[in-house]
PASEBA-1860 file (N, C-alpha, C; in nm, 3 decimals):
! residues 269
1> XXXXXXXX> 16.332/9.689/18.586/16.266/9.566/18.538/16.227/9.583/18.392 ~ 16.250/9.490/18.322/16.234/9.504/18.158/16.107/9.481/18.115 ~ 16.020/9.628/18.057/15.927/9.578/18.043/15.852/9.539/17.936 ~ 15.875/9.477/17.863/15.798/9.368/17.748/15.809/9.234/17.794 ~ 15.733/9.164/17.834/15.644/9.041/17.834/15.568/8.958/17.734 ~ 15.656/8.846/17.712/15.632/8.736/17.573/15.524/8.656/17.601 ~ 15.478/8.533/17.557/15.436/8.430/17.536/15.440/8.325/17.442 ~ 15.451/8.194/17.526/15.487/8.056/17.427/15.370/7.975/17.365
9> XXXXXXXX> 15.341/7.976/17.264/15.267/7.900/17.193/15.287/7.757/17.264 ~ 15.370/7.707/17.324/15.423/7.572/17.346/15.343/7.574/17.470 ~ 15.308/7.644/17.528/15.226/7.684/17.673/15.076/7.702/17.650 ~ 15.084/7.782/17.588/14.914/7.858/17.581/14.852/7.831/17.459 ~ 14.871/7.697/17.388/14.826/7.635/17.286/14.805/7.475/17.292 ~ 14.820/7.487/17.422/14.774/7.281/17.470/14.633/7.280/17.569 ~ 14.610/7.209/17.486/14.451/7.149/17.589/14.442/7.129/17.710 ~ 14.555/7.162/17.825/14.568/7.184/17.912/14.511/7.323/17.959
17> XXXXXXXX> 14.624/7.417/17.837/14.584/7.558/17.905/14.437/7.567/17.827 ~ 14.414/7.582/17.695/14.274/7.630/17.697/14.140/7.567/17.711 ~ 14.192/7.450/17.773/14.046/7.368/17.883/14.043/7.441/17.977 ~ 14.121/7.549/18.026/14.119/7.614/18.177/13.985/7.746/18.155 ~ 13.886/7.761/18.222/13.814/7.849/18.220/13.910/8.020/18.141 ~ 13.808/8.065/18.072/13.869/8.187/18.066/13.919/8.289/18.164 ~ 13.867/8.297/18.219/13.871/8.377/18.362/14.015/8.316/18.447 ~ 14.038/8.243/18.409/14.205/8.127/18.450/14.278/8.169/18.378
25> XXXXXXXX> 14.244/8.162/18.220/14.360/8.232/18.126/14.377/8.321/18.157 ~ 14.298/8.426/18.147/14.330/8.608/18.211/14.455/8.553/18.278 ~ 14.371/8.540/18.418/14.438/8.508/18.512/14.625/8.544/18.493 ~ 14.652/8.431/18.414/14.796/8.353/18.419/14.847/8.451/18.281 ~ 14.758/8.522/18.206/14.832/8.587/18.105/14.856/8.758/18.219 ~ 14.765/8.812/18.305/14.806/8.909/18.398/14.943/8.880/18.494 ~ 14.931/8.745/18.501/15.045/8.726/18.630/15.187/8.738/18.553 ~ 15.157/8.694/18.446/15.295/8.717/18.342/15.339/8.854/18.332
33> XXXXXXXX> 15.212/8.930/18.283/15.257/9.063/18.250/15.315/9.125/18.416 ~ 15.294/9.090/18.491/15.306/9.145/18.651/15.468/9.102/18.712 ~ 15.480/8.990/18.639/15.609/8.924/18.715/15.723/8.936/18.715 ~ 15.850/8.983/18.771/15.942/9.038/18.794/16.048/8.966/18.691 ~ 16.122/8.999/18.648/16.245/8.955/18.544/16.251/8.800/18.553 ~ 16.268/8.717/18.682/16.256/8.622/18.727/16.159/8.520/18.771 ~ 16.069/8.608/18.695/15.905/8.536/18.728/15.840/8.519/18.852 ~ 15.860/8.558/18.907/15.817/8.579/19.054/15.738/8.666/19.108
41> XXXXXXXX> 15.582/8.647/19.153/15.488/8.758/19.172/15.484/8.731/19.323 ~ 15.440/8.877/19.409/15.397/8.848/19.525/15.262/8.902/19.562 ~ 15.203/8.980/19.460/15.083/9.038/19.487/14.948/8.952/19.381 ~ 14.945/8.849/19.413/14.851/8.746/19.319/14.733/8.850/19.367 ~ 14.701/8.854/19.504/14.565/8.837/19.488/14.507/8.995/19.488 ~ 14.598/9.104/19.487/14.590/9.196/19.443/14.514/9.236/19.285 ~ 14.643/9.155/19.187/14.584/9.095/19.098/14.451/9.066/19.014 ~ 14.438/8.982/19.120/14.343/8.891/19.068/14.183/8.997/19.121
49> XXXXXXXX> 14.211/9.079/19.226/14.122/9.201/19.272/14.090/9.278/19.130 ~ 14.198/9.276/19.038/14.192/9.431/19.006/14.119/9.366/18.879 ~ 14.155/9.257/18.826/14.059/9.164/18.696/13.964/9.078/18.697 ~ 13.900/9.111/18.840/13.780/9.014/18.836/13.801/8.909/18.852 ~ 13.934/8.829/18.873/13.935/8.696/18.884/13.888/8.622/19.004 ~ 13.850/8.476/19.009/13.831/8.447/19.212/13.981/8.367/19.263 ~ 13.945/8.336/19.373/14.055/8.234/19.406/14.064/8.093/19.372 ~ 13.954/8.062/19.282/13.986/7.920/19.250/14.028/7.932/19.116
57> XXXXXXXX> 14.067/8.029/19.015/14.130/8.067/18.915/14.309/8.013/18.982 ~ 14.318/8.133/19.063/14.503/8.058/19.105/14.501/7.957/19.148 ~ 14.409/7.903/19.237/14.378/7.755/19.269/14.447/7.631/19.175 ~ 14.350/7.700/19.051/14.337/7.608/18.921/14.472/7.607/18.876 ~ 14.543/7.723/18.874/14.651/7.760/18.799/14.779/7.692/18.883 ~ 14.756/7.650/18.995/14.885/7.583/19.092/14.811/7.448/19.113 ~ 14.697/7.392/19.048/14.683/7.218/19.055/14.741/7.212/18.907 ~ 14.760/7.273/18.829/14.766/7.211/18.681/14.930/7.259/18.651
65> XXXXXXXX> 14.963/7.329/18.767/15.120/7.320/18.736/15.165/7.442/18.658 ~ 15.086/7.554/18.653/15.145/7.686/18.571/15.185/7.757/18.661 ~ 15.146/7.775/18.821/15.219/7.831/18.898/15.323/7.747/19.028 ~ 15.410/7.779/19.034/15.482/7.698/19.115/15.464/7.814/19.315 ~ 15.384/7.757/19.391/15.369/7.848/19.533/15.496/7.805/19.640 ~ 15.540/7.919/19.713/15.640/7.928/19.845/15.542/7.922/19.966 ~ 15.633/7.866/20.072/15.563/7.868/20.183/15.536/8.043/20.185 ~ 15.566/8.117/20.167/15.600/8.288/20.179/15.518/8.342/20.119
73> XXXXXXXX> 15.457/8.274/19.993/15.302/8.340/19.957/15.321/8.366/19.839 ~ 15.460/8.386/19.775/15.501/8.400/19.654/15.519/8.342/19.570 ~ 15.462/8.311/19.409/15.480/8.216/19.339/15.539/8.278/19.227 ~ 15.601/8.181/19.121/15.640/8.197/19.024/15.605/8.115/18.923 ~ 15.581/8.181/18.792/15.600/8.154/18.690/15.637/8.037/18.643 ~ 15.566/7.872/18.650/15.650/7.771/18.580/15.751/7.777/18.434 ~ 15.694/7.834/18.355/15.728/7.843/18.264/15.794/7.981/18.191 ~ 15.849/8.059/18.303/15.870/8.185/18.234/15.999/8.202/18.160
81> XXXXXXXX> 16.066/8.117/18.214/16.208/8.091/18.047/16.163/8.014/17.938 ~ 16.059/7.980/17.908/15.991/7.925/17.788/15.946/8.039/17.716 ~ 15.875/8.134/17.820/15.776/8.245/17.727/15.916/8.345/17.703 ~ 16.002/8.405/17.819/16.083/8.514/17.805/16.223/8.452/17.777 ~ 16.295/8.579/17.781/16.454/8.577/17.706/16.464/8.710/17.751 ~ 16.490/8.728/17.896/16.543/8.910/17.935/16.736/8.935/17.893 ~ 16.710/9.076/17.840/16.893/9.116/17.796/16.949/9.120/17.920 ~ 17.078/9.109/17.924/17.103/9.149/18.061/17.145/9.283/18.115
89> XXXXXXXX> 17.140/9.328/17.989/17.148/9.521/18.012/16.984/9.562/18.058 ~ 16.938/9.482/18.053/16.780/9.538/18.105/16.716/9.446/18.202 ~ 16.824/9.347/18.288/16.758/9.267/18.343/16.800/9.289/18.496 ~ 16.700/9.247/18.584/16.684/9.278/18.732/16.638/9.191/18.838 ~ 16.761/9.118/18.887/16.705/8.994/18.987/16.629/9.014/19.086 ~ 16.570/8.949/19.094/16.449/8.898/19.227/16.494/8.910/19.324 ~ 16.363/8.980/19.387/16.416/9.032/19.578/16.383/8.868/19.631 ~ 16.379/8.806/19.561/16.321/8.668/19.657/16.463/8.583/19.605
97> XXXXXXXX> 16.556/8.571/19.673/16.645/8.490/19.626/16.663/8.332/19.704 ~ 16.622/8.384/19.840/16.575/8.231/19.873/16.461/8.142/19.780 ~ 16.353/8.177/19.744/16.300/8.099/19.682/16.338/8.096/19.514 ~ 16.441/8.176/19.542/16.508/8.122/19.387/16.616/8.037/19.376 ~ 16.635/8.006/19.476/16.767/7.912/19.544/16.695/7.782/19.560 ~ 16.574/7.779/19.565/16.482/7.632/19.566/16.450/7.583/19.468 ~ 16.451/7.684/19.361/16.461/7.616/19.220/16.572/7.551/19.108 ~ 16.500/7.441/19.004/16.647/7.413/18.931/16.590/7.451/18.785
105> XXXXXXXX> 16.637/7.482/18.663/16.595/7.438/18.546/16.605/7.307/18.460 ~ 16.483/7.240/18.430/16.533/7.123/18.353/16.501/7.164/18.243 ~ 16.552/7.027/18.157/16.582/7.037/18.021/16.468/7.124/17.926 ~ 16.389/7.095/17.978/16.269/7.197/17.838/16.264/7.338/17.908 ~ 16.342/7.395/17.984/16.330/7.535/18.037/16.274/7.595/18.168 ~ 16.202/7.507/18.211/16.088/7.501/18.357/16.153/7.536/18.473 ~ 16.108/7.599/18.518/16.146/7.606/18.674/16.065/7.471/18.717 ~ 16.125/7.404/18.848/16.094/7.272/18.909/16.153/7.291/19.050
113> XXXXXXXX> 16.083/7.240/19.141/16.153/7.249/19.232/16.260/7.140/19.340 ~ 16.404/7.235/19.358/16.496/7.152/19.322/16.500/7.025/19.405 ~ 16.544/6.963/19.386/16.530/6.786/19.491/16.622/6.816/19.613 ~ 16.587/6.839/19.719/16.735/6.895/19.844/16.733/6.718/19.923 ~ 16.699/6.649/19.849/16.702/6.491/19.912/16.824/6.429/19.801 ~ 16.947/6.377/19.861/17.051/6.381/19.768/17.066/6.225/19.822 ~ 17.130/6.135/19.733/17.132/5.964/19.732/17.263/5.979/19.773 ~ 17.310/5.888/19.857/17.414/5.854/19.896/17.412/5.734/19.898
121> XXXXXXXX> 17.567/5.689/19.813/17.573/5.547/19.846/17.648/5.447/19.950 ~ 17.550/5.335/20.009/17.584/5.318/20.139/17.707/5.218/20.111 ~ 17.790/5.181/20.237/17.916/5.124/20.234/17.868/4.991/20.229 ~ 17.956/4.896/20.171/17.881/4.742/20.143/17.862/4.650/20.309 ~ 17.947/4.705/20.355/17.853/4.633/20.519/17.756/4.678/20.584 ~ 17.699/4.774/20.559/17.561/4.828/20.583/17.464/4.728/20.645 ~ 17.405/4.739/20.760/17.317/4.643/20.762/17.183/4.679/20.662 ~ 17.126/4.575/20.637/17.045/4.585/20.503/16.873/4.655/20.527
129> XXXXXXXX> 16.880/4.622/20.734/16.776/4.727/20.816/16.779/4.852/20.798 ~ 16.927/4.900/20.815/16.949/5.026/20.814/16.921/5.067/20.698 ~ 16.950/5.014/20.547/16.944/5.058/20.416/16.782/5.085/20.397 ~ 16.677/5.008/20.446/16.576/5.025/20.407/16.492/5.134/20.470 ~ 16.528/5.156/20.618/16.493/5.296/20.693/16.580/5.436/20.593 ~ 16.704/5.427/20.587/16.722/5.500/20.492/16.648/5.533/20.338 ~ 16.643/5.456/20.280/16.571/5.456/20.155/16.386/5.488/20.190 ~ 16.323/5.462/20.309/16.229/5.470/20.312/16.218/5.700/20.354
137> XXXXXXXX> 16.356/5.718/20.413/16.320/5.889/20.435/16.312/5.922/20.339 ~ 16.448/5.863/20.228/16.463/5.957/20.099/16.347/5.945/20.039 ~ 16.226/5.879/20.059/16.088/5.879/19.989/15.994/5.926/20.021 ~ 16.025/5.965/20.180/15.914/6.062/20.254/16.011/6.218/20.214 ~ 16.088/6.219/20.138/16.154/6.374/20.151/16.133/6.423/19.990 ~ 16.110/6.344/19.936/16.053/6.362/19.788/15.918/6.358/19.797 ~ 15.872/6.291/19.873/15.701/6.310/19.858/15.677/6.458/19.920 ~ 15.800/6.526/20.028/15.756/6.656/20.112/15.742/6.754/19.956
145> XXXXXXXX> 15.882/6.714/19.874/15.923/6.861/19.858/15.850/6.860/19.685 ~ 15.773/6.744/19.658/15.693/6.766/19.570/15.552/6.777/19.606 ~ 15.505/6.802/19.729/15.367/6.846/19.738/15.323/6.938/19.654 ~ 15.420/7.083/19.670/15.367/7.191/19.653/15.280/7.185/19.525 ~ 15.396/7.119/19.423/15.363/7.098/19.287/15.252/6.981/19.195 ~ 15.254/6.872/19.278/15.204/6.747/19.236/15.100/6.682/19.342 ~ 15.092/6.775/19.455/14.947/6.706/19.511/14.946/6.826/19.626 ~ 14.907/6.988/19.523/14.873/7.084/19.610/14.710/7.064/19.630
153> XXXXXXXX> 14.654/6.990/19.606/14.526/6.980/19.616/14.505/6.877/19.743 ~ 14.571/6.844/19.796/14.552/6.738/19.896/14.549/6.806/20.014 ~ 14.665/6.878/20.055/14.686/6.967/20.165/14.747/6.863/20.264 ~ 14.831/6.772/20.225/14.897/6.699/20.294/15.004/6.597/20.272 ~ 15.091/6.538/20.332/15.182/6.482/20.255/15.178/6.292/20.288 ~ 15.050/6.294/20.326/14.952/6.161/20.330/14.976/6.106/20.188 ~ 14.980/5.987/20.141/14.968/5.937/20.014/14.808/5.917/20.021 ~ 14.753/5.984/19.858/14.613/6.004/19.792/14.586/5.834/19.815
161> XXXXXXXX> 14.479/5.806/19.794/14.391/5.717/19.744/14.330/5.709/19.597 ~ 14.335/5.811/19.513/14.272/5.863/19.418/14.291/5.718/19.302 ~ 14.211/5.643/19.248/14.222/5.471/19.195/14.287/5.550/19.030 ~ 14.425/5.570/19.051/14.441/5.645/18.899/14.445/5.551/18.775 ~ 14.517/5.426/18.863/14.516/5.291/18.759/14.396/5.244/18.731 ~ 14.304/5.227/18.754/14.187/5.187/18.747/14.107/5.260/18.672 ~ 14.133/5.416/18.657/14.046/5.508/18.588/14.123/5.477/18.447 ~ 14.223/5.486/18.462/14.367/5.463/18.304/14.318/5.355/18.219
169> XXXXXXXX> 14.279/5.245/18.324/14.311/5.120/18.288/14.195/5.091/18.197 ~ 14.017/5.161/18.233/13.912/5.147/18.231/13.890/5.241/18.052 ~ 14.037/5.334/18.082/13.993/5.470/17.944/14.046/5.362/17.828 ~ 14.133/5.298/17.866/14.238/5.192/17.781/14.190/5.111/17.703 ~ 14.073/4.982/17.827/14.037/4.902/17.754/13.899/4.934/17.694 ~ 13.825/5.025/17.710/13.732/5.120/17.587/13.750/5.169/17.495 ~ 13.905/5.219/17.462/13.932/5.277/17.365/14.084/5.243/17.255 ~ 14.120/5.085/17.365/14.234/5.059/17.274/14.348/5.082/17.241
177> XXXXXXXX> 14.336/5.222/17.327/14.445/5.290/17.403/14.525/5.271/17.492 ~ 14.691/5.321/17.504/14.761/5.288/17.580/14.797/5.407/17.674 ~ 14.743/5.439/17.716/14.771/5.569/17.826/14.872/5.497/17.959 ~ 14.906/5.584/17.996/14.998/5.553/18.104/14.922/5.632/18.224 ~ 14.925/5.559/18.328/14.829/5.627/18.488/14.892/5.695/18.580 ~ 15.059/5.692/18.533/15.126/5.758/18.603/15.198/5.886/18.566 ~ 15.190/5.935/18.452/15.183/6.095/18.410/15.131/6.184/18.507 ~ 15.232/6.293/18.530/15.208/6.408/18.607/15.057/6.463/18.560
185> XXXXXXXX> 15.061/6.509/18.456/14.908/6.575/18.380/14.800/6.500/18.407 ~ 14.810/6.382/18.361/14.678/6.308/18.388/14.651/6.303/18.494 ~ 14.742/6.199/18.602/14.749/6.208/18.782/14.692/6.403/18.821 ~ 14.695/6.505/18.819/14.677/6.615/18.840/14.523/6.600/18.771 ~ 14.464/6.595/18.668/14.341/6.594/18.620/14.290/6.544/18.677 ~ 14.350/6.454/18.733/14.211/6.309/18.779/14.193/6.325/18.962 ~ 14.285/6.381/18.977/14.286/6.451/19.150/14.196/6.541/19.156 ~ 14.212/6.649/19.025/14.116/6.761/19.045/13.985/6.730/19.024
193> XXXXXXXX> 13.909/6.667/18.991/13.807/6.611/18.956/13.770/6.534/19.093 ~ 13.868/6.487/19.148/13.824/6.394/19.291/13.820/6.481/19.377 ~ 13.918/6.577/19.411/13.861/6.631/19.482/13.759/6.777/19.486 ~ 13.705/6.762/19.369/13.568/6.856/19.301/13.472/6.773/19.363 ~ 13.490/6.620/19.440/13.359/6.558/19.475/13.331/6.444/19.369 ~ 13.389/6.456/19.251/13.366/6.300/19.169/13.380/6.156/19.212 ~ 13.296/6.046/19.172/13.367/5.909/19.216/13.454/5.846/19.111 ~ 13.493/5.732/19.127/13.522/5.636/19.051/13.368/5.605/18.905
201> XXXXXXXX> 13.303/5.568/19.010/13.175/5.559/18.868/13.161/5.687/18.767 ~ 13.175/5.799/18.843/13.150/5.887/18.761/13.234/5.915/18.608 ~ 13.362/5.867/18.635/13.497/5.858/18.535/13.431/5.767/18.438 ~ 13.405/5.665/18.456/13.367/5.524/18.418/13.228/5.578/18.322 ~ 13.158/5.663/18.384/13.033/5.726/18.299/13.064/5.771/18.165 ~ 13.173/5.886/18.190/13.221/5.991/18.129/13.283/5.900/18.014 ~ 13.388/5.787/18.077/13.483/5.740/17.954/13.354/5.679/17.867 ~ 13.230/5.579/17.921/13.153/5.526/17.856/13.069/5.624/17.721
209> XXXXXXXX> 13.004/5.706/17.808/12.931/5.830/17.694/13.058/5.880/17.583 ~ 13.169/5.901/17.612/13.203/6.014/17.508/13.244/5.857/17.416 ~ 13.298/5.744/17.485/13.360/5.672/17.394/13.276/5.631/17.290 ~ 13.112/5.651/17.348/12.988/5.542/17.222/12.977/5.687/17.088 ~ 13.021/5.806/17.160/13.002/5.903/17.078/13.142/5.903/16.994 ~ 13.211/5.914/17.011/13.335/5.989/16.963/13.416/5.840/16.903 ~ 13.459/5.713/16.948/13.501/5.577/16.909/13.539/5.574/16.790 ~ 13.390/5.578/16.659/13.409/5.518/16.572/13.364/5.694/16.469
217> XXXXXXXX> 13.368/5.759/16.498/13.425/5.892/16.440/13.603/5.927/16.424 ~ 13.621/5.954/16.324/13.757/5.972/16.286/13.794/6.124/16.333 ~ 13.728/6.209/16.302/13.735/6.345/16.355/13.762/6.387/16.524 ~ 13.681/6.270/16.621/13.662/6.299/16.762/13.764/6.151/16.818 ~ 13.773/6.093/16.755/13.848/5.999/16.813/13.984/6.010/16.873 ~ 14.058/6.092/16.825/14.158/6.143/16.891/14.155/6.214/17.038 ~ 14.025/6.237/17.070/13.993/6.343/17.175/13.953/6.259/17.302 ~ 14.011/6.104/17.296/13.959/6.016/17.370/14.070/5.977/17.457
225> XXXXXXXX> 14.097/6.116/17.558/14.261/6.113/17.592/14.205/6.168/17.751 ~ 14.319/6.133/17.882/14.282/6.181/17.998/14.255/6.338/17.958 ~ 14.347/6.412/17.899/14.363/6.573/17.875/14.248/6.630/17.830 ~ 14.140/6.536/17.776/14.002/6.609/17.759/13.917/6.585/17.780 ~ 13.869/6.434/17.845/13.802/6.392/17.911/13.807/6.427/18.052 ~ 13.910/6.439/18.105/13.913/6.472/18.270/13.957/6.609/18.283 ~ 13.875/6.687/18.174/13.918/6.828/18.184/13.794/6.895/18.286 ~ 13.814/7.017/18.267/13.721/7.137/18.356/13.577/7.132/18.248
233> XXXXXXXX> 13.556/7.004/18.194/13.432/7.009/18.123/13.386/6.869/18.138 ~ 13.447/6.823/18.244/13.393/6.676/18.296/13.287/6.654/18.326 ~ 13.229/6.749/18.417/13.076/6.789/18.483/12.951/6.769/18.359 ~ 13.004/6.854/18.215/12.908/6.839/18.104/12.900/6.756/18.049 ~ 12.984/6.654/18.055/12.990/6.522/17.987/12.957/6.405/18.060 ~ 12.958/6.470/18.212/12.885/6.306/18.257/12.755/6.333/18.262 ~ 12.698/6.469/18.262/12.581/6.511/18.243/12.475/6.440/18.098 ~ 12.590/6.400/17.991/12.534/6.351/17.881/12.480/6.257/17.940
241> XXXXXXXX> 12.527/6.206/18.022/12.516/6.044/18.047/12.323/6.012/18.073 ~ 12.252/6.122/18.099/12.118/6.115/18.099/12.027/6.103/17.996 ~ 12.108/6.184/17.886/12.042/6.173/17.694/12.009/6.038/17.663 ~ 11.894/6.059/17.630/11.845/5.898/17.565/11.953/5.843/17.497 ~ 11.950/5.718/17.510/12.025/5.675/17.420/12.045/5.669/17.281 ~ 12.142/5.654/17.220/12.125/5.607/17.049/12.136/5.502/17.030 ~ 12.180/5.465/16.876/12.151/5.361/16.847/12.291/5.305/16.859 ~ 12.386/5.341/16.839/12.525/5.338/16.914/12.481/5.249/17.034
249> XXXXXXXX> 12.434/5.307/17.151/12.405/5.272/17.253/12.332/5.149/17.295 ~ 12.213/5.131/17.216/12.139/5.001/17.193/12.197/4.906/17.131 ~ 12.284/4.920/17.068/12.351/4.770/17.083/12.426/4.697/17.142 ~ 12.457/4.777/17.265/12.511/4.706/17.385/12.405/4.688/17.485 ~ 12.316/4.672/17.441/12.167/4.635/17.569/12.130/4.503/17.510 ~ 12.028/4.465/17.651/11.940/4.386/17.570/11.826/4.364/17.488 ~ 11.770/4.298/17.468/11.640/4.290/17.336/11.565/4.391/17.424 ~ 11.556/4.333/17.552/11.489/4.384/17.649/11.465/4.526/17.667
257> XXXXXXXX> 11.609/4.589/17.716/11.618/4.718/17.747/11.637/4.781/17.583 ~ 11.678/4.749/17.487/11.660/4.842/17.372/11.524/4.860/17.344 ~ 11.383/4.752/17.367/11.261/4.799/17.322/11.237/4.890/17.433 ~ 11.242/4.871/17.553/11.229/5.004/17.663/11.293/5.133/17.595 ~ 11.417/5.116/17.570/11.462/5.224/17.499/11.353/5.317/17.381 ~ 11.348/5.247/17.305/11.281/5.272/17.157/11.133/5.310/17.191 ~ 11.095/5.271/17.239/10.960/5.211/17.244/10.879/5.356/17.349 ~ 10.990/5.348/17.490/10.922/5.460/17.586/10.807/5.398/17.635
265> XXXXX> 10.720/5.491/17.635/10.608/5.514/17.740/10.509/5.405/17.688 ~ 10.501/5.310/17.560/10.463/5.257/17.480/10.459/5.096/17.552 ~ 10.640/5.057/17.609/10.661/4.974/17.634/10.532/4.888/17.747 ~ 10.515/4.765/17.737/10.461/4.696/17.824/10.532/4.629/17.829 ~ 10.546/4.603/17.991/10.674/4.444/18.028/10.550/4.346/18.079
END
């Protein structure tokens, strides 16, 4: 097995990865150094024993899509033809070849896992019953074989409830922005957060506080994106939501509630 182990700036330089607790980075920079020519580890939690890490570190690291998991316990490396380039005078395939047989590479380098639900097209007398029972498996067989990756946080192949349009829709018309609700990244942020126990209001908090702060700043305004708002620092920011208000803030109240505001303990109603 060849041993020097790279890393991609294109990976471990997005607000994805370093919103992830430190103790997560370790994490995913050990599993690299650990992983077989082919990216493929089987001793995570060995691992994760020997650096102090917990289990909601790999947790974290297979909702946000850096590790791809086998029913078999073994995961790999999403991205390890991004970070590496092994010679092949020094290179050594994976004892796991079935679960390397489940994978495909797409275009930016990724391992993904491969689609085994293949379209066939039906003959033009088809009854048009039959076409729609058909078309309805090929959608329960894509929803199976993307659990692992896109709703390992569910633990089921139930369709979420999670209101993603509604949270999108709510960041949008606050900020003028055109986000899309159906992105893998965002959809994954906004799951993890729901199922951390967040509501709908709570999103709605979060977009409100950072937007009266950050809006009409040129410096923070850019930062008014699902990728950092519905990050692993969500908790501290709806927490703002208790800080007195400013004056930002008071001008979306009324006469009423801004002298309550201002005023405090002072106020008589």
């Amino acid at each position: 097995m060849a041993q020097r182990r790279m890393f991609s700036k294109k990976v471990t330089d997005t607000d994805v990865f370093l919103d992830m607790p430190l103790s997560t980075q370790a994490l995913y920079f050990h599993l690299n150094m650990h992983a077989d020519d082919d990216g493929f580890i089987d001793n995570t939690k060995t691992i994760q024993r020997m650096i102090g890490s917990s289990e909601d570190d790999r947790k974290l690291l297979i909702a946000k899509q850096f590790l791809l998991p086998f029913d078999s316990g073994v995961v790999v490396i999403k991205d390890w033809r991004v970070h590496n380039y092994i010679r092949k005078d020094t290179y050594n395939k994976t004892i796991y070849p079935n679960e390397l047989e489940q994978l495909q590479i797409n275009e930016s380098g990724q391992y993904e896992h491969r689609n085994l639900v293949t379209y066939t097209e039906r003959p033009r007398d088809v009854d048009e019953t039959l076409t729609q029972v058909r078309l309805g498996k090929d959608r329960l067989g894509k929803v199976r074989i993307d659990k692992d990756s896109k709703d390992i946080l569910s633990g089921s192949d139930e369709p979420d409830h999670v209101p993603y349009k509604e949270i999108v829709d709510y960041l949008n018309k606050k900020t003028g922005n055109k986000y899309r609700n159906s992105g893998s990244k965002t959809k994954s942020l906004i799951k993890t957060r729901f199922n951390e126990g967040f509501s709908l209001d709570d999103f709605k908090a979060v977009i409100d506080v950072k937007s009266s702060q950050w809006l009409n700043d040129q410096k923070m305004n850019k930062f008014l994106r699902p990728e950092t708002l519905f990050s692993n620092k969500f908790e501290s920011y709806l927490n703002e939501n208790n800080v007195k208000p400013n004056n930002t803030d008071m001008r979306n109240m009324t006469q009423e509630e801004g002298m309550r505001a201002a005023l405090g303990k002072y106020y008589k109603e």
